[in-house]
C-alpha positions as CSV (number, residue, x, y, z in Angstrom):
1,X,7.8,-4.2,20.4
2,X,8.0,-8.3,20.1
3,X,4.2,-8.6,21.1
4,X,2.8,-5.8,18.9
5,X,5.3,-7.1,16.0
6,X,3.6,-10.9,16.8
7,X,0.5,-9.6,16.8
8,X,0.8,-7.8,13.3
9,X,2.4,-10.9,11.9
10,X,-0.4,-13.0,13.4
11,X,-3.1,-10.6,11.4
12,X,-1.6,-12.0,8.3
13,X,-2.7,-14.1,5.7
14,X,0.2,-17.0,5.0
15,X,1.5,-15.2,1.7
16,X,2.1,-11.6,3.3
17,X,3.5,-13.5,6.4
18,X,6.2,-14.9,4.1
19,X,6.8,-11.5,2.6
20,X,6.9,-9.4,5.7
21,X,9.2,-12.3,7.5
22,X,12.2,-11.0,6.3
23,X,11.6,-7.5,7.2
24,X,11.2,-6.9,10.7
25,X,13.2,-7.7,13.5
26,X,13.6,-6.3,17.4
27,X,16.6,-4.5,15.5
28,X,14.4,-2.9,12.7
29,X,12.9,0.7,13.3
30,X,11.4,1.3,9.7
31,X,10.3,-0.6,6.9
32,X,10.6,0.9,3.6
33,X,7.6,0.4,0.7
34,X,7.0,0.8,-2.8
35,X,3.6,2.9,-3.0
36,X,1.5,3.7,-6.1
37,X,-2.1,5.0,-5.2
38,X,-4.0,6.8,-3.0
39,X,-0.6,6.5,-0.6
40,X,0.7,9.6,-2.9
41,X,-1.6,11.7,-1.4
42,X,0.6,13.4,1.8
43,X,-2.9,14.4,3.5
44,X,-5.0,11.3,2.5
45,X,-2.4,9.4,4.1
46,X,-1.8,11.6,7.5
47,X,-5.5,11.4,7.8
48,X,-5.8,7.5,7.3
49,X,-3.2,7.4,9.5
50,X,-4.7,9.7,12.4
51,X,-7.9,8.1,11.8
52,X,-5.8,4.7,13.5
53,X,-4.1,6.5,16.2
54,X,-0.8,7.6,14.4
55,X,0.4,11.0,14.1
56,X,2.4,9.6,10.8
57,X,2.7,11.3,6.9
58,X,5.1,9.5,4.0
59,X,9.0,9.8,5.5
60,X,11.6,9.3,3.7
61,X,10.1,10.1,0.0
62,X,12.1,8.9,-3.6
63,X,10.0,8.5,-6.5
64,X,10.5,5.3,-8.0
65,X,9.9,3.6,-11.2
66,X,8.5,-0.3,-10.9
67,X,10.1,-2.4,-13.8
68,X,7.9,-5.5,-14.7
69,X,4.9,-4.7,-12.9
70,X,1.2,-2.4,-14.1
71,X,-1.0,-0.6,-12.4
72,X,-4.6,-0.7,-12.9
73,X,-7.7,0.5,-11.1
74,X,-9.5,-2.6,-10.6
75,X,-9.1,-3.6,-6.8
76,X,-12.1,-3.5,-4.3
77,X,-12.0,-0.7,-2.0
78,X,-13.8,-0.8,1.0
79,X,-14.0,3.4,1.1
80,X,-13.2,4.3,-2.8
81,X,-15.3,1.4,-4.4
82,X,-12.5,0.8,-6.4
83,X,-8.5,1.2,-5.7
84,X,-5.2,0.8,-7.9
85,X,-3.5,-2.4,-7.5
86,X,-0.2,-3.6,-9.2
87,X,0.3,-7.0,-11.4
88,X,3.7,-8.3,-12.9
89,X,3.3,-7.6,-16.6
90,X,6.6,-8.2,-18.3
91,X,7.1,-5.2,-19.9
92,X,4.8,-2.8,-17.7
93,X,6.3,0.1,-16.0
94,X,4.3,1.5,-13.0
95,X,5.5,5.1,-11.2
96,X,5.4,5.5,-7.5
97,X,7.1,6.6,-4.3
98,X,9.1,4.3,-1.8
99,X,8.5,5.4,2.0
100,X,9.1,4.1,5.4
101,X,7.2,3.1,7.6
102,X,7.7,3.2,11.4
103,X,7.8,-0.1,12.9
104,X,5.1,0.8,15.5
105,X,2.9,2.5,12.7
106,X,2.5,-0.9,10.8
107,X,0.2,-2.8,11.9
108,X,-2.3,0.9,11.2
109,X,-0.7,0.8,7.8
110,X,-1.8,-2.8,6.9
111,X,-5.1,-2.1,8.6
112,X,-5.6,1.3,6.4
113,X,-4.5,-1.0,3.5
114,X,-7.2,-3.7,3.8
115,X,-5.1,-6.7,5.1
116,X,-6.8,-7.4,8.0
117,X,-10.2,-6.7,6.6
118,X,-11.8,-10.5,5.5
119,X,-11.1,-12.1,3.4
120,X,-7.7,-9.7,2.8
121,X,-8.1,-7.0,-0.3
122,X,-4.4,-7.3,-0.4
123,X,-1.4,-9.3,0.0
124,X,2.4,-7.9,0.9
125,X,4.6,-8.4,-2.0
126,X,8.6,-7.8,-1.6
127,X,9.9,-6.0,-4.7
128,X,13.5,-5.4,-6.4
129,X,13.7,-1.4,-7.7
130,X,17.0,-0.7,-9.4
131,X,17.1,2.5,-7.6
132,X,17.4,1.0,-3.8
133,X,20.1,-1.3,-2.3
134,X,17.8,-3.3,-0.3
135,X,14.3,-5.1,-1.5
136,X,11.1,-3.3,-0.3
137,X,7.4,-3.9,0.2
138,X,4.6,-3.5,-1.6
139,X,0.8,-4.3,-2.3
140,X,-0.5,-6.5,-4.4
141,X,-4.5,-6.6,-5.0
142,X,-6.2,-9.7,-4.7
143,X,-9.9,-8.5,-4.4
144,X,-10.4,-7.2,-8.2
145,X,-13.7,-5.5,-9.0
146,X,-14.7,-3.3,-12.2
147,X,-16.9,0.1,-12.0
148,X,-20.1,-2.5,-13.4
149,X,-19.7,-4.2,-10.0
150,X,-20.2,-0.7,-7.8
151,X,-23.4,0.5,-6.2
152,X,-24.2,4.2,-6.7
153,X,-22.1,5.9,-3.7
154,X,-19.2,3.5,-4.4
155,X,-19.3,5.1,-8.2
156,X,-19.4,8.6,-6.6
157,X,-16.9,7.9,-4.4
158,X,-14.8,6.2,-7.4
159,X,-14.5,9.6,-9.5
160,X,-12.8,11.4,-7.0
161,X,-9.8,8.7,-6.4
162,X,-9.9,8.4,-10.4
163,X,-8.1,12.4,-10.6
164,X,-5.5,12.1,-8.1
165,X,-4.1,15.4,-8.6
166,X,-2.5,16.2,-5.2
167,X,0.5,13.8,-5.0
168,X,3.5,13.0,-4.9
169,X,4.2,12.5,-8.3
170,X,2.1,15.4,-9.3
171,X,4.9,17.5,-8.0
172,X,7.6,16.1,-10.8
């Protein structure tokens, strides 16, 4: 586990190397994050996942509520054109899910997420929810992008992520 951990790490730009440093260990199976998009869709995720050579779908699932934080669609998405993204704003709310993450699943997960792809679409971020003991992860966009900035499949491809109806949080 040590190399593949390394490796992940390695991957890294310097700010989500910081933020994932206190997270994983020899001793750490899991680590937990705070997700807010397209990650609330169970079979969007399992296939993302598949599509990187884990058999892996959203484990340990608590909706959360993000204090201090937005979300907005205005991230560059390499296969939606546009994806949400989430930026401290004082008195912002943002609803999501926090979820684990296997260990050896996360270097697929920060692939599927754009962190490797250069530069980086996204940085890790390490978060504070009132409703879990222990500080999570999460994704912050750094690649924003408007609709006016999409070609014409990108804009196609846009709509559907737009009316995310099969989440998560749909099922509150």
């Amino acid at each position: 586990m040590e190399s593949s951990l390394t490796n992940i790490i390695e991957r890294l730009d310097q700010n989500s190397r910081i933020a994932l440093s206190g997270f994983t260990s020899e001793k750490i199976q899991k680590v937990r994050f705070f997700s807010y998009g397209s990650n609330l869709n169970e079979d969007d995720f399992r296939k993302e996942m598949k599509n990187r050579g884990y058999e892996c779908g959203l484990i340990n699932v608590d909706k959360r509520a993000l204090q201090g934080y937005r979300r907005f669609l205005n991230n560059e998405s390499t296969s939606h054109g546009l994806a949400f993204s989430i930026h401290y704003y004082k008195s912002g709310s943002t609803q999501g899910i926090c979820h684990d993450i296997p260990i050896e699943a996360l270097g697929a997960f920060l692939d599927k997420e754009g962190l490797y792809s250069h530069p980086p679409k996204y940085k890790l971020i390490t978060l504070r929810l009132s409703q879990e003991s222990k500080p999570v992860l999460s994704l912050e966009g750094i690649r924003r992008t408007s609709t006016s900035r999409l070609d014409d499949g990108q804009k196609k491809n846009h709509m559907s992520i737009t009316h995310i109806q099969d989440t998560r949080m749909g099922e509150a």
